[in-house]
Backbone as JSON Lines, residues from 0, in Angstrom:
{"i":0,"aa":"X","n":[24.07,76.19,7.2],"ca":[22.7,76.71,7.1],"c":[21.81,75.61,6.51]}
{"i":1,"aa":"X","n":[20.55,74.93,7.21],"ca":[19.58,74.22,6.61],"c":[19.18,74.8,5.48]}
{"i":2,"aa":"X","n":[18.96,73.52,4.89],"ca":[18.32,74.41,3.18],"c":[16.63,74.34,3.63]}
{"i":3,"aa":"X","n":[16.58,75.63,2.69],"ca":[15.43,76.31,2.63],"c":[13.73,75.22,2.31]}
{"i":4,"aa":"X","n":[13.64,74.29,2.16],"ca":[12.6,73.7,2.29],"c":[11.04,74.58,2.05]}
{"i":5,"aa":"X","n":[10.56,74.17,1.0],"ca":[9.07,75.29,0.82],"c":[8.37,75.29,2.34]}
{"i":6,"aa":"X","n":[8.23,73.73,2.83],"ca":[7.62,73.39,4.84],"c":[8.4,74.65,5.6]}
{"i":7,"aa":"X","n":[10.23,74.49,5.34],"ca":[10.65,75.04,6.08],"c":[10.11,77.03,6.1]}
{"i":8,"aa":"X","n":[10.37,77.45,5.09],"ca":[9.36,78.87,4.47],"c":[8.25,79.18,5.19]}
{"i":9,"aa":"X","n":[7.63,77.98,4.93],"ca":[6.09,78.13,5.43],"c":[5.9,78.49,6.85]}
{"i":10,"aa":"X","n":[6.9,77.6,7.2],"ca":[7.04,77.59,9.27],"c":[7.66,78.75,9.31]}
{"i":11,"aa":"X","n":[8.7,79.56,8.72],"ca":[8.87,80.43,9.04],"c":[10.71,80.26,10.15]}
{"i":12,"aa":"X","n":[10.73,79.3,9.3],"ca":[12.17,78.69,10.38],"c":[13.2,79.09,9.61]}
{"i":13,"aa":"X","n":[13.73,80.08,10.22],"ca":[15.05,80.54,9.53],"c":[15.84,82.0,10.46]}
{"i":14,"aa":"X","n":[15.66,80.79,12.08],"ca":[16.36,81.39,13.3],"c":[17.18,80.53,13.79]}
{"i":15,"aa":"X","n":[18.22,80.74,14.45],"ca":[19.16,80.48,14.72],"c":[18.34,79.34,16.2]}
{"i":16,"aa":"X","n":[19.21,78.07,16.83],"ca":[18.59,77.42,17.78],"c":[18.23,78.2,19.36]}
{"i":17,"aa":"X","n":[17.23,77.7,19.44],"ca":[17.3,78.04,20.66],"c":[16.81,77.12,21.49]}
{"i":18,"aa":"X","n":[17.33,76.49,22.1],"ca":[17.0,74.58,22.98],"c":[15.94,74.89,24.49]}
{"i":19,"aa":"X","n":[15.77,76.22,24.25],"ca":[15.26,76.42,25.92],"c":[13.96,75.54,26.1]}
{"i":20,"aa":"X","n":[12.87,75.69,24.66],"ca":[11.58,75.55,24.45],"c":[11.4,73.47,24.15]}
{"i":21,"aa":"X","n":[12.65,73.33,23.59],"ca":[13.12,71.89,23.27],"c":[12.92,71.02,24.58]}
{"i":22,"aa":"X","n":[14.14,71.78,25.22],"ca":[14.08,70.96,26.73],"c":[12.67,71.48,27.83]}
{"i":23,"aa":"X","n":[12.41,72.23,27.7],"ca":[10.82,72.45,28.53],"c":[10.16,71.16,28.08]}
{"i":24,"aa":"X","n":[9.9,71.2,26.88],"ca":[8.74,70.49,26.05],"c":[9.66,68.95,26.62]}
{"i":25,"aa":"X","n":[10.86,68.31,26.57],"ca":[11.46,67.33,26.78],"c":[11.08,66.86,28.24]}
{"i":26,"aa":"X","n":[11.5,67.97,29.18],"ca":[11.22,67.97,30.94],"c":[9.51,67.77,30.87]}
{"i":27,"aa":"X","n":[8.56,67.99,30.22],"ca":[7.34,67.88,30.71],"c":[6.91,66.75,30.16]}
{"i":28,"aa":"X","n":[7.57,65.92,29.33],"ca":[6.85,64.72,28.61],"c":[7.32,63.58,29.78]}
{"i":29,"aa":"X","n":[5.65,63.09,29.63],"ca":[6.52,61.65,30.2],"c":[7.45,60.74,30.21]}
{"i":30,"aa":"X","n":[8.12,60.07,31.23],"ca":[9.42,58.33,30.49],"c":[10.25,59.79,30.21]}
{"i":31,"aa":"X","n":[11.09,59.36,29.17],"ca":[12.01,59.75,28.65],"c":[11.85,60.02,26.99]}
{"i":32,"aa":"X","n":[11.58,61.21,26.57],"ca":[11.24,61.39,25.28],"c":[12.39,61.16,24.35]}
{"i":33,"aa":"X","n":[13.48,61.52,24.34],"ca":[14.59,61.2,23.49],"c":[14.32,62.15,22.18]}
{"i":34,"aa":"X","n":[13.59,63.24,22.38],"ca":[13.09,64.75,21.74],"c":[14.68,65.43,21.0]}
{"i":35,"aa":"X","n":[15.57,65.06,21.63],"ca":[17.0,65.96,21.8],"c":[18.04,65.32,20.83]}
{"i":36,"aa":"X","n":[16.93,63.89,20.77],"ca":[18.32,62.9,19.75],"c":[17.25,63.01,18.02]}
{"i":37,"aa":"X","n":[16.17,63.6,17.68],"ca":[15.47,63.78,16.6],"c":[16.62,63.85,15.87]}
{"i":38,"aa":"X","n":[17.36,63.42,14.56],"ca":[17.72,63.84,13.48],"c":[17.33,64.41,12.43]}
{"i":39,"aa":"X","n":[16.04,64.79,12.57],"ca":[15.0,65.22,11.33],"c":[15.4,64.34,10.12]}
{"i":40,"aa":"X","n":[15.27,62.87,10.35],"ca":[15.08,62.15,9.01],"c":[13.71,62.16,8.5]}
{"i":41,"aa":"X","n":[12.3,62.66,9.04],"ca":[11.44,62.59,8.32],"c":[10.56,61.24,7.96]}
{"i":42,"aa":"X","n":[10.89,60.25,8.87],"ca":[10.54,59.16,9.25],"c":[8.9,59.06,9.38]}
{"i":43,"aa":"X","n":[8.79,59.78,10.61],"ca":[8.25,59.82,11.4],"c":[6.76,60.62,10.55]}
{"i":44,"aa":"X","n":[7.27,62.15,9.52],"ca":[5.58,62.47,8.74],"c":[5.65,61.23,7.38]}
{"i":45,"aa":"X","n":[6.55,60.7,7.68],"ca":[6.48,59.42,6.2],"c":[5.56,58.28,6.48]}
{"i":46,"aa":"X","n":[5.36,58.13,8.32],"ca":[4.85,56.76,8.64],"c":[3.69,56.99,8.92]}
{"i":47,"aa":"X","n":[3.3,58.75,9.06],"ca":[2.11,59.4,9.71],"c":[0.7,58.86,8.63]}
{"i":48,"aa":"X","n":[-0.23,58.39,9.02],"ca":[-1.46,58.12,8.32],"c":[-2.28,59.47,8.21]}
{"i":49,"aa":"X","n":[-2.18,60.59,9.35],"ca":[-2.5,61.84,9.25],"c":[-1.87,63.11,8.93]}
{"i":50,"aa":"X","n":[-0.9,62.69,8.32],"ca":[0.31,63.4,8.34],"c":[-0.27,65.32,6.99]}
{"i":51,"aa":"X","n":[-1.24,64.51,6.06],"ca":[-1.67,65.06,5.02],"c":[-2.44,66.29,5.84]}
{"i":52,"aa":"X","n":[-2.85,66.02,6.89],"ca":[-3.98,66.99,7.64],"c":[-3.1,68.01,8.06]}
{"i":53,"aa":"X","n":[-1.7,67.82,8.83],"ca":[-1.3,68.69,9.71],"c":[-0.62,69.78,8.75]}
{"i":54,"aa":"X","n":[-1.05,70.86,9.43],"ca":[-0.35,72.02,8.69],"c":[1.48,72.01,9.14]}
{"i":55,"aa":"X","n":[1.81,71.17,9.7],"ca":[3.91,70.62,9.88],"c":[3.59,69.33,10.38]}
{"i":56,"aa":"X","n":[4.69,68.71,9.67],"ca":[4.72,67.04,10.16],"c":[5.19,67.29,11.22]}
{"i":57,"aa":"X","n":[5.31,66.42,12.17],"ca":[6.04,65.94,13.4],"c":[7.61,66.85,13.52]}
{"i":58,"aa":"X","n":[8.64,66.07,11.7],"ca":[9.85,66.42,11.63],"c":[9.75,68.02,12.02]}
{"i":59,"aa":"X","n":[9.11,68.48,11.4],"ca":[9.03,70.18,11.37],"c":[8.53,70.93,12.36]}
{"i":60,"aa":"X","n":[8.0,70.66,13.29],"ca":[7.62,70.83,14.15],"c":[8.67,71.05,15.11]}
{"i":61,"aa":"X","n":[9.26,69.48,15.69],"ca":[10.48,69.59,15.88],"c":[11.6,70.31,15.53]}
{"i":62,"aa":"X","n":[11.95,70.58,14.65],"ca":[12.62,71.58,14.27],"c":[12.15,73.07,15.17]}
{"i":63,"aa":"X","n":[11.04,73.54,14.76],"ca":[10.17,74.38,15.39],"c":[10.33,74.95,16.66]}
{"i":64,"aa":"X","n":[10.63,73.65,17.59],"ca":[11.03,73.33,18.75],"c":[12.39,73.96,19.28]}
{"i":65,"aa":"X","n":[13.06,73.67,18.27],"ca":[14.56,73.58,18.59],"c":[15.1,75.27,17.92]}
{"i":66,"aa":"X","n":[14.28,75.77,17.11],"ca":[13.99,77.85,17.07],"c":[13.23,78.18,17.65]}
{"i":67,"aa":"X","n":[12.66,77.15,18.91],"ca":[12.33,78.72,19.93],"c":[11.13,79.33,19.58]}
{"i":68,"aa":"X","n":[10.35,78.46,18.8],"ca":[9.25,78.91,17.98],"c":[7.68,78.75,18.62]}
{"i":69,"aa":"X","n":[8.02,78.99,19.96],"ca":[6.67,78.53,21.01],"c":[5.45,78.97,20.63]}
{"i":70,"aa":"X","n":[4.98,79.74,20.17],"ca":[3.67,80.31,19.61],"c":[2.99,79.46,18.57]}
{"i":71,"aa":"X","n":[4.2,79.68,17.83],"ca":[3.94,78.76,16.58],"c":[3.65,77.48,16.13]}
{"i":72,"aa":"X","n":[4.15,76.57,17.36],"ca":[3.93,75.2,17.93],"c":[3.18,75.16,18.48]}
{"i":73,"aa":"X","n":[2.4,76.0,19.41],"ca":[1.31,75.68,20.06],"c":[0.21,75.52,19.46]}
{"i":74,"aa":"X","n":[0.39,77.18,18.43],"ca":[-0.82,77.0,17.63],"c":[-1.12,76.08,16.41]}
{"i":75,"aa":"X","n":[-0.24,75.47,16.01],"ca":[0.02,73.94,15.07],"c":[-1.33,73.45,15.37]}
{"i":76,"aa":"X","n":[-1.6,72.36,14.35],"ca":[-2.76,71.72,14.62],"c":[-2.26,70.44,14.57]}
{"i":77,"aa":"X","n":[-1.07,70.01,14.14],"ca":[-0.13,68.7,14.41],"c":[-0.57,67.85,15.77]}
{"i":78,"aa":"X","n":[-0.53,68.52,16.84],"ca":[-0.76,67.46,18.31],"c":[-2.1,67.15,17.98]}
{"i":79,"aa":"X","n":[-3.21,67.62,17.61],"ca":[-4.71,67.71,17.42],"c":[-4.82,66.37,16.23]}
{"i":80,"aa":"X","n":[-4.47,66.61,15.39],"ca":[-4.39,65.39,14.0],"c":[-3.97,64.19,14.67]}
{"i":81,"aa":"X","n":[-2.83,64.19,15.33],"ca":[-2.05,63.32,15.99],"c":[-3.61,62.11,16.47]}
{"i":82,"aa":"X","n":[-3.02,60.64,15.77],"ca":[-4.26,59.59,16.04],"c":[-3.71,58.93,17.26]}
{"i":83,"aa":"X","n":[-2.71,59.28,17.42],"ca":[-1.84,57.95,18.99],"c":[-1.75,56.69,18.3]}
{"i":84,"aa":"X","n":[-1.35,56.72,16.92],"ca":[-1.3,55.06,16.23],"c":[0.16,54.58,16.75]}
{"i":85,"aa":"X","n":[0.91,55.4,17.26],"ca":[2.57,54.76,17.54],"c":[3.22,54.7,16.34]}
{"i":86,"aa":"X","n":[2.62,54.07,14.82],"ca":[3.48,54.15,13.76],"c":[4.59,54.9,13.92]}
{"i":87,"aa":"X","n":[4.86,56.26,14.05],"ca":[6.46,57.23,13.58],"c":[6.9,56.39,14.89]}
{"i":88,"aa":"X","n":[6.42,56.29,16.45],"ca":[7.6,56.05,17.31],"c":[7.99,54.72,17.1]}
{"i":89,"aa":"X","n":[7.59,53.81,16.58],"ca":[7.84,52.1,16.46],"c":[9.14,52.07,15.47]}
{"i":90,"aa":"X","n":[8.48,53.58,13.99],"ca":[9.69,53.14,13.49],"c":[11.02,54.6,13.23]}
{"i":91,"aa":"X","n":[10.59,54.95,14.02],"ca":[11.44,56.17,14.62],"c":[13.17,55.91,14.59]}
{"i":92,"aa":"X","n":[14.8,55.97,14.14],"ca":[15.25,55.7,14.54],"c":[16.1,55.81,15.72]}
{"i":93,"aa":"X","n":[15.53,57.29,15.95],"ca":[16.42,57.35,17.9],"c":[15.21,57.22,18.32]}
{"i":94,"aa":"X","n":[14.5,56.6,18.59],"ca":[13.31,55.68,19.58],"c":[12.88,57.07,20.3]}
{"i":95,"aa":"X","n":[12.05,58.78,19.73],"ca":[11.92,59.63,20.08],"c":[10.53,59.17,19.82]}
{"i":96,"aa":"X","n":[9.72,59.28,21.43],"ca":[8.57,59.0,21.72],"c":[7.66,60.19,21.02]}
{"i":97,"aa":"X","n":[7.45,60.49,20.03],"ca":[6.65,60.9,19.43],"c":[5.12,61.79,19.41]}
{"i":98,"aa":"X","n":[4.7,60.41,19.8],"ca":[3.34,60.81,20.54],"c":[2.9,60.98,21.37]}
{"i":99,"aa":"X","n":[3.65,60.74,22.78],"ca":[3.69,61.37,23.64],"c":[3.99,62.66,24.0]}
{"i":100,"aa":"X","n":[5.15,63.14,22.91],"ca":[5.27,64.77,22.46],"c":[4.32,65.71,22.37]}
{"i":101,"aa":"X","n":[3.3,64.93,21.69],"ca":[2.87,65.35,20.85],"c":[1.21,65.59,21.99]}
{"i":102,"aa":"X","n":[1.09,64.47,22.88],"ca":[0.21,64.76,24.51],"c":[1.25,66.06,25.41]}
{"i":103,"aa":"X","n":[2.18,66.37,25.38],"ca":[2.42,67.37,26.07],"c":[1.88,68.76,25.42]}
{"i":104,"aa":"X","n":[2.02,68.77,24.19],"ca":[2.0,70.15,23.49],"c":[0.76,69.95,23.49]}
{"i":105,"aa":"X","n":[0.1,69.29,23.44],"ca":[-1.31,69.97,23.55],"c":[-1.93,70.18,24.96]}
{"i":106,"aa":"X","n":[-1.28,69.39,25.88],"ca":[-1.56,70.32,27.56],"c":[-0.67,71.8,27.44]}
{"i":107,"aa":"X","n":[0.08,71.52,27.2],"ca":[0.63,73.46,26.54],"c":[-0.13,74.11,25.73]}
{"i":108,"aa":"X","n":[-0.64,73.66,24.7],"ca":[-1.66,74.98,23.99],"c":[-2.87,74.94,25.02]}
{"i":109,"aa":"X","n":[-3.29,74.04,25.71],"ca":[-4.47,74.55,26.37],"c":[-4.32,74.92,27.62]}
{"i":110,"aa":"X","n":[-3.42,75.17,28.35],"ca":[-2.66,75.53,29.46],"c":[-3.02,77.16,28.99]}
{"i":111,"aa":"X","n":[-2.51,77.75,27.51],"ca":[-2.14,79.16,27.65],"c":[-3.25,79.53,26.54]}
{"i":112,"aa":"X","n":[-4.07,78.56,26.04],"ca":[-5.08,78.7,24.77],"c":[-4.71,79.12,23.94]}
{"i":113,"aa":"X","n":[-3.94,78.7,23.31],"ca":[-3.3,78.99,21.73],"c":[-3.8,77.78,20.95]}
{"i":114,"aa":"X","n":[-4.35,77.89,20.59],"ca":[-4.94,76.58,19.99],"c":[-5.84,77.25,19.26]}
{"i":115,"aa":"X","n":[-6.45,77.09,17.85],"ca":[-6.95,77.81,16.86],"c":[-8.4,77.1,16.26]}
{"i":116,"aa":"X","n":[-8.39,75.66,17.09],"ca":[-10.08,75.91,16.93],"c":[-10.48,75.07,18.52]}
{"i":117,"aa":"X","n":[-11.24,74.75,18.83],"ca":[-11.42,74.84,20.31],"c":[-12.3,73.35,20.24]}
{"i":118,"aa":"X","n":[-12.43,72.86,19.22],"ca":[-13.14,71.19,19.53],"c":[-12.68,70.3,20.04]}
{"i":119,"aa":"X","n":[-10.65,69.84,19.66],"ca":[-10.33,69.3,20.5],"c":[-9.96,69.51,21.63]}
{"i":120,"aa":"X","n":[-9.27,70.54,22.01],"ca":[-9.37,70.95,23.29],"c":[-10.58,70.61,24.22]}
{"i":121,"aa":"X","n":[-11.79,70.66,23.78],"ca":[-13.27,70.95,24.23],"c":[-13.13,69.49,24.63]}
{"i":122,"aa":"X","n":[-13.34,68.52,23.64],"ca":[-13.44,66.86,23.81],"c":[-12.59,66.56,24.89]}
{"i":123,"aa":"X","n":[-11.2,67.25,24.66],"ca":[-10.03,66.41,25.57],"c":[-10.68,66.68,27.25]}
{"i":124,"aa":"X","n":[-10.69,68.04,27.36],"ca":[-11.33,68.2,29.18],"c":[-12.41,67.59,29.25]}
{"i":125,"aa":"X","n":[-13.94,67.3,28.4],"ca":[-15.34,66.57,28.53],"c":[-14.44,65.73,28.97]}
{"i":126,"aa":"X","n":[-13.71,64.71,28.11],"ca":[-13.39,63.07,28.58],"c":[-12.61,63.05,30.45]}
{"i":127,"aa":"X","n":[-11.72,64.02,30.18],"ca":[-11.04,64.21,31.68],"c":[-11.32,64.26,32.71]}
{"i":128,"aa":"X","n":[-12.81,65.06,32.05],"ca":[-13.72,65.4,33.24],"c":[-14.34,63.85,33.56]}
{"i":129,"aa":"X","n":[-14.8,63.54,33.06],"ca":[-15.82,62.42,32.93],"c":[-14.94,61.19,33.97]}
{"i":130,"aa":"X","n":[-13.78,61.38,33.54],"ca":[-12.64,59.72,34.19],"c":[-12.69,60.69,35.46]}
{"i":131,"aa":"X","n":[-12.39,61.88,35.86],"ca":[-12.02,62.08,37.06],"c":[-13.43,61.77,37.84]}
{"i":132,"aa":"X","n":[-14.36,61.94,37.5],"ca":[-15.38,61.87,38.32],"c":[-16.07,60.64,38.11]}
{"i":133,"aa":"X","n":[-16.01,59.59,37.38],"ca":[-16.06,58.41,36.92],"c":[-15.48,57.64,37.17]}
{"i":134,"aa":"X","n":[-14.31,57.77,37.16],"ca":[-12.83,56.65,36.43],"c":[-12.6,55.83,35.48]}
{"i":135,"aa":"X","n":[-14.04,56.49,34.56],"ca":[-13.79,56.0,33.32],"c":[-14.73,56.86,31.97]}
{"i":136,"aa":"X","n":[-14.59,56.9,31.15],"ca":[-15.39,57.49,29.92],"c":[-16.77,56.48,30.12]}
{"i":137,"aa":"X","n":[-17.61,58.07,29.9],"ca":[-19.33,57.28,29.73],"c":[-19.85,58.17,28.27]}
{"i":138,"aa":"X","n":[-19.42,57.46,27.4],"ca":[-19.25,57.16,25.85],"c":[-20.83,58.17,25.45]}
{"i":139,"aa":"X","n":[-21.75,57.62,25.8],"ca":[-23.03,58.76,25.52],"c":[-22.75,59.73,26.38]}
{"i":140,"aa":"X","n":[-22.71,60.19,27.05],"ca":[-22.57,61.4,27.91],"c":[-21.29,62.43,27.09]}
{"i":141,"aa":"X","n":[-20.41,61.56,26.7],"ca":[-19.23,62.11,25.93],"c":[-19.45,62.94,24.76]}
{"i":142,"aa":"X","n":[-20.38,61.99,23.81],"ca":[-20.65,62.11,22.34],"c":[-22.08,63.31,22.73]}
{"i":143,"aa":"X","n":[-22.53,63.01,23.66],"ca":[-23.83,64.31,23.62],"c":[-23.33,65.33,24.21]}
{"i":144,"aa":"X","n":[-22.31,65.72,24.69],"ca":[-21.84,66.98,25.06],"c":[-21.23,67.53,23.98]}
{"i":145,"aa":"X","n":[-19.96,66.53,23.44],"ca":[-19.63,67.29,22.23],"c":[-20.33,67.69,21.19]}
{"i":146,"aa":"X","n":[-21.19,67.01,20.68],"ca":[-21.81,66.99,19.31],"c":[-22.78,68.29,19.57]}
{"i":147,"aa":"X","n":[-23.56,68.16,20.98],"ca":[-24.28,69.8,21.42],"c":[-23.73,70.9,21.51]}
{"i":148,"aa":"X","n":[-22.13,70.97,21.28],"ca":[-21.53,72.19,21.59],"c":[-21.02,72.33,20.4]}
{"i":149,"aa":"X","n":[-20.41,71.66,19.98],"ca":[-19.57,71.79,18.7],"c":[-20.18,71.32,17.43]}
{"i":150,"aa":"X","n":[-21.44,70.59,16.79],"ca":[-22.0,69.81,15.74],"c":[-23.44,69.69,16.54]}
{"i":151,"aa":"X","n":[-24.37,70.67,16.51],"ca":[-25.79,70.37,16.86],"c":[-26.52,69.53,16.17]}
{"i":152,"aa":"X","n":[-26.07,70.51,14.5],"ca":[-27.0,69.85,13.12],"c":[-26.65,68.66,12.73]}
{"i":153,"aa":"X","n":[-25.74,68.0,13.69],"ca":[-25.07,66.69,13.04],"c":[-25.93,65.64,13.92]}
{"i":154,"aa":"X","n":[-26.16,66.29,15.12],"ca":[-26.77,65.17,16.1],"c":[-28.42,64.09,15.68]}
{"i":155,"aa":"X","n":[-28.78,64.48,14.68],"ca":[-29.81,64.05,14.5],"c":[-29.1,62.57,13.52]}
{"i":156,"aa":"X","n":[-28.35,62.93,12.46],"ca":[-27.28,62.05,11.5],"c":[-26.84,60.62,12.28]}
{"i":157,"aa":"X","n":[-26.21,61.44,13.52],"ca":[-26.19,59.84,14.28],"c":[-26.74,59.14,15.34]}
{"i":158,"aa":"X","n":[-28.0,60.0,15.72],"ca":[-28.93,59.1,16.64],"c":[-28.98,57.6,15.99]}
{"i":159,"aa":"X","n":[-29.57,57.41,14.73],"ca":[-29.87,55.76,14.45],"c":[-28.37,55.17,14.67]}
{"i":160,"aa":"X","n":[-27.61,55.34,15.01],"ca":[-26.22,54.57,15.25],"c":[-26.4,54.45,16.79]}
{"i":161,"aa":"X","n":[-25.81,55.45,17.34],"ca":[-26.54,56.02,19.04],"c":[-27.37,54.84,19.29]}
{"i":162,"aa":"X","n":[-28.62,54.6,18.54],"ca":[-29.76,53.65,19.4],"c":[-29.1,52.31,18.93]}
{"i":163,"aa":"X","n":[-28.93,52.04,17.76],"ca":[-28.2,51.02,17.5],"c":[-26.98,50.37,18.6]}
{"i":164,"aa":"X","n":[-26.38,51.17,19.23],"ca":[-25.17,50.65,20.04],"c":[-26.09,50.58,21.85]}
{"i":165,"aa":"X","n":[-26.9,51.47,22.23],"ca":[-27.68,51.35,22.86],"c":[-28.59,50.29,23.31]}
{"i":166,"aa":"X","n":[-28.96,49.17,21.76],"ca":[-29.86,48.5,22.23],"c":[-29.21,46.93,21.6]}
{"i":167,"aa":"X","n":[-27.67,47.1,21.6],"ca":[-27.31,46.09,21.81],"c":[-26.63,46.05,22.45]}
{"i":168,"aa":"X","n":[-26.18,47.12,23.67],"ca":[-25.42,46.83,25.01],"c":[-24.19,47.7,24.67]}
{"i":169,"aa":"X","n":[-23.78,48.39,23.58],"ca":[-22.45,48.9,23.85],"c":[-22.12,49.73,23.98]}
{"i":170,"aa":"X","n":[-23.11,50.62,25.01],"ca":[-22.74,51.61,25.52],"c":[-24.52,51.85,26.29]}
{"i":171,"aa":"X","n":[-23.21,52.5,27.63],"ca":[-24.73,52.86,28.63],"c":[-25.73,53.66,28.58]}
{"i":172,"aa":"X","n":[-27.1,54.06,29.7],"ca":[-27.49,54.82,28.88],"c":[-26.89,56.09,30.45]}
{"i":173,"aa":"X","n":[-26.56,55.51,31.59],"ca":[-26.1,56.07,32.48],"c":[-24.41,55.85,33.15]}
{"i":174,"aa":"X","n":[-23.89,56.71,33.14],"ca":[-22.82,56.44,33.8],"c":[-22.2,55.51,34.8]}
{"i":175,"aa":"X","n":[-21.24,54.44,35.09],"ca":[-21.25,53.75,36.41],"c":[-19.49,54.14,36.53]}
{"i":176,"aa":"X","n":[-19.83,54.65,38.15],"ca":[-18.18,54.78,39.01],"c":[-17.56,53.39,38.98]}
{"i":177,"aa":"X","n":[-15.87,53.98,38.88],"ca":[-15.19,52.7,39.21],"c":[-15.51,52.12,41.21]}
{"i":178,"aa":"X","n":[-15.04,51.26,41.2],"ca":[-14.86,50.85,42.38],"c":[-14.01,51.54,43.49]}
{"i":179,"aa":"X","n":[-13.03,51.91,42.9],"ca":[-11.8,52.1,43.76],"c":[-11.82,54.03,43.17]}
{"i":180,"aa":"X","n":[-12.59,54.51,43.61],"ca":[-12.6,55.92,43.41],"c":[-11.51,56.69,44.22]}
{"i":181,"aa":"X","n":[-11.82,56.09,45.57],"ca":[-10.51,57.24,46.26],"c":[-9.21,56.78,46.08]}
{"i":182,"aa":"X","n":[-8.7,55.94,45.6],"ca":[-7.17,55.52,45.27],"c":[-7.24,56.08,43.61]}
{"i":183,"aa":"X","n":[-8.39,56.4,42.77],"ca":[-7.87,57.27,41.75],"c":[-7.88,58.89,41.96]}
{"i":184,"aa":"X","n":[-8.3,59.1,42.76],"ca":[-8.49,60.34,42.77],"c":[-6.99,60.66,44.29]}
{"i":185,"aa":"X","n":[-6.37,60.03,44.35],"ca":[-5.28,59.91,45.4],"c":[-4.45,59.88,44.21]}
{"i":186,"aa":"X","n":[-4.12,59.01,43.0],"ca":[-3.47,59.1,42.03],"c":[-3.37,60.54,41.53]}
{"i":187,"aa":"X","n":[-3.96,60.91,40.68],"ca":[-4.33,61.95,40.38],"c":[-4.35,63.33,40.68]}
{"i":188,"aa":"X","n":[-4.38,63.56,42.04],"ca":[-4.01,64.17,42.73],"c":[-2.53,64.68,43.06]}
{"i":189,"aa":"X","n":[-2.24,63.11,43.39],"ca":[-0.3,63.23,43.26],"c":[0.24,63.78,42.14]}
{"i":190,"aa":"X","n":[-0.74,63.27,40.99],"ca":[-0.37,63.67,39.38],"c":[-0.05,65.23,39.29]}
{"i":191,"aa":"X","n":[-1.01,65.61,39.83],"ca":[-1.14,67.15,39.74],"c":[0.09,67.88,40.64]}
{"i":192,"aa":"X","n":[0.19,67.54,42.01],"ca":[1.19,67.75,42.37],"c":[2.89,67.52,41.49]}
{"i":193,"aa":"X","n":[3.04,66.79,40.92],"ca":[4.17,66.51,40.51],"c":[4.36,67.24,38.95]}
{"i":194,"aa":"X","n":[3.26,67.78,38.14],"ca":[2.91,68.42,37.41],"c":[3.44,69.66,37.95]}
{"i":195,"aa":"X","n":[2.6,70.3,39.09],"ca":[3.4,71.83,39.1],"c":[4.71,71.87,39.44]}
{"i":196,"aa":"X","n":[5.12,70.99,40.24],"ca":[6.58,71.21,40.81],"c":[7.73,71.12,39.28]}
{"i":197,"aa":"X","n":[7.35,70.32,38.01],"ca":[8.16,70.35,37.29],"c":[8.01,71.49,36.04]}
């Protein structure tokens, strides 16, 4: 029997395994996650720079994973905190891609909307949207959708930054398409296909 851990309490982990939700979450990550070889050494919320934010480190989570605890993982705010710094997977020792985990579960909470506040979710489709019809992020268009939906009263705070990056070139004030639009959207497409079939 794992010892009782105050994290472990908190999560509510004190069920027997159940690998079904493990290997889903394993089969939908990109490459090869190596999800299955986790030892829960704890590495990984030790190397986390955001680790203080998430209501379960990475380790616990995982765990989470491995009781079958699908609700409970979705609604985590762990994938959301998650910065994509690589730190836990660099020094990970079964080389368990991490953060890439950690991009699946959050196409799973927003797949079924379990997700408990709706900003990142909100940001993640704006940007998606934007590359699919772009093929690339148009950085003002980005920041004025979010900040109007989610932070109105904030938008005034960073206009003088806004014009600042504006009027020295680093960032547009209009969107420009990639070149090669129909070979991304031929990508992408396939993407999606190979998405439902698995």
């Amino acid at each position: 029997m794992p010892q009782m851990t105050d994290e472990r309490v908190r999560a509510g982990l004190n069920r027997e395994e159940d690998l079904s939700l493990l290997n889903e979450v394993s089969v939908k990550t990109a490459g090869v996650s190596h999800l299955e070889m986790c030892i829960q050494c704890g590495t990984c919320g030790g190397s986390c720079p955001a680790a203080m934010d998430m209501d379960h480190t990475p380790r616990m989570l995982f765990a989470m994973l491995r009781a079958g605890m699908r609700e409970e993982v979705l609604r985590s705010n762990t994938p959301w905190i998650c910065v994509s710094c690589y730190h836990c997977v660099v020094r990970c020792p079964q080389e368990v891609h991490i953060a890439d985990v950690m991009y699946t579960l959050k196409g799973m909470a927003i797949k079924v909307k379990l997700y408990s506040d709706s900003t990142a979710p909100h940001f993640s489709q704006t940007f998606v949207d934007m590359v699919e019809t772009y093929g690339r992020s148009f950085e003002l268009g980005l920041a004025s959708r979010h900040y109007l939906k989610h932070f109105p009263l904030r938008l005034p705070g960073i206009m003088p930054m806004g014009f600042g990056m504006l009027t020295k070139g680093r960032i547009d004030v209009a969107p420009r398409r990639i070149k090669q639009m129909k070979q991304l959207k031929a990508i992408l497409s396939r993407a999606k296909k190979l998405e439902l079939t698995s």
